[in-house]
N, C-alpha and C positions, 0 to 999 in steps of 0.2 A: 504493500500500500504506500511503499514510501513514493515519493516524488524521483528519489535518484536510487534504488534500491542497489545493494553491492553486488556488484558485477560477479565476483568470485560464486558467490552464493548463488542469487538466481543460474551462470550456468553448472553450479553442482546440481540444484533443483531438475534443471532440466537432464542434465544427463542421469539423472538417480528418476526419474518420475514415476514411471513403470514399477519398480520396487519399492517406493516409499505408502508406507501407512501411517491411518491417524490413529489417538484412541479418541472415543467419544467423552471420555475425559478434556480433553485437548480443546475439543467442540463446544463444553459448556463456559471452559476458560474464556474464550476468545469472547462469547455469546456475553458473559456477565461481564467483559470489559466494555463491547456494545452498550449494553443496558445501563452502564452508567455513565456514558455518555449522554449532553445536554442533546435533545430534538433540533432535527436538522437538517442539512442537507451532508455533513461529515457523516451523521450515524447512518440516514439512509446509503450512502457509497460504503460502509463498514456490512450493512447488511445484508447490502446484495453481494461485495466481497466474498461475503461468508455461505452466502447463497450457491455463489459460482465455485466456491475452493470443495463445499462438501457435496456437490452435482458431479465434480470431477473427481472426487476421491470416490463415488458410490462403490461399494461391494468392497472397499480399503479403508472401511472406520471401523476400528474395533472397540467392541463392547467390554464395559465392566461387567463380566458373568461370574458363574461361581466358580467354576476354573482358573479363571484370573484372580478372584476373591480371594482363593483357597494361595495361591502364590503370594499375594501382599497381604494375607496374613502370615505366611511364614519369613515374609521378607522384614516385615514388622517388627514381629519378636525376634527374630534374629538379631537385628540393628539393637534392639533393647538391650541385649543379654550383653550387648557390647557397650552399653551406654551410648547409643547413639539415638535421639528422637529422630524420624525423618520425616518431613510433612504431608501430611495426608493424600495430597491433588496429586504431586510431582510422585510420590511412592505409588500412588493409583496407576499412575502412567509405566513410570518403570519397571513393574507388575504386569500390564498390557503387556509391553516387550517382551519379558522377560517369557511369558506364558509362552510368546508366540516367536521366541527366538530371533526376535528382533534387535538393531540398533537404535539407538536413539542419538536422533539429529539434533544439539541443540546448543547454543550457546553457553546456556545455563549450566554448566559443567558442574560448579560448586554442589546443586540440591541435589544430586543423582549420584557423587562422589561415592557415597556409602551403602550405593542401592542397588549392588549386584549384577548391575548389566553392564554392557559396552555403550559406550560414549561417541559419536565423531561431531565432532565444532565443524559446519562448514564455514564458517569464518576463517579456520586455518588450513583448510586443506589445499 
């Protein structure tokens, strides 16, 4: 959405496209960042944004199911036993992945540090 988006990144995007998934965690993220946004003409181009990105991901959003549950709960207490808390949303997600042998794309390196999956920043790739 940006106006000059990083070049690096959008062409990772495009050459990863084919392989990359959401979870529908990711989806309510994006949604409650919408929803607090003032009425507009920015929210409505956020919404159809988000219209167009999960039209194009169909059949590549994944669900928080009990299978995934059952993985971010043992991801959970695992991190506990170590004293680690890990945040609810971002553990939901890397739970996603982790179910579904997935990486996870994402800048935010830091909240996932402790969460069992694999990492790639396309920022630095």
């Amino acid at each position: 959405m940006r106006k000059a988006p990083n070049a690096d990144v959008v062409n990772w995007m495009r050459e990863n496209e084919r392989q990359l998934f959401m979870s529908a965690i990711t989806v309510g993220e994006i949604k409650s960042g919408i929803e607090g946004l003032p009425s507009g003409q920015r929210k409505r181009r956020y919404q159809e944004w988000l219209s167009g990105l999960t039209g194009r991901m169909e059949g590549r959003v994944l669900s928080f199911n009990t299978t995934v549950a059952t993985v971010w709960g043992q991801m959970v207490a695992g991190a506990l036993k170590k004293g680690i808390t890990l945040s609810a949303v971002d553990s939901q997600i890397a739970a996603t992945a982790k179910r579904h042998s997935l990486i996870i794309a994402t800048r935010n390196q830091r909240d996932f540090a402790h969460a069992d999956v694999k990492i790639v920043n396309p920022f630095e790739v």
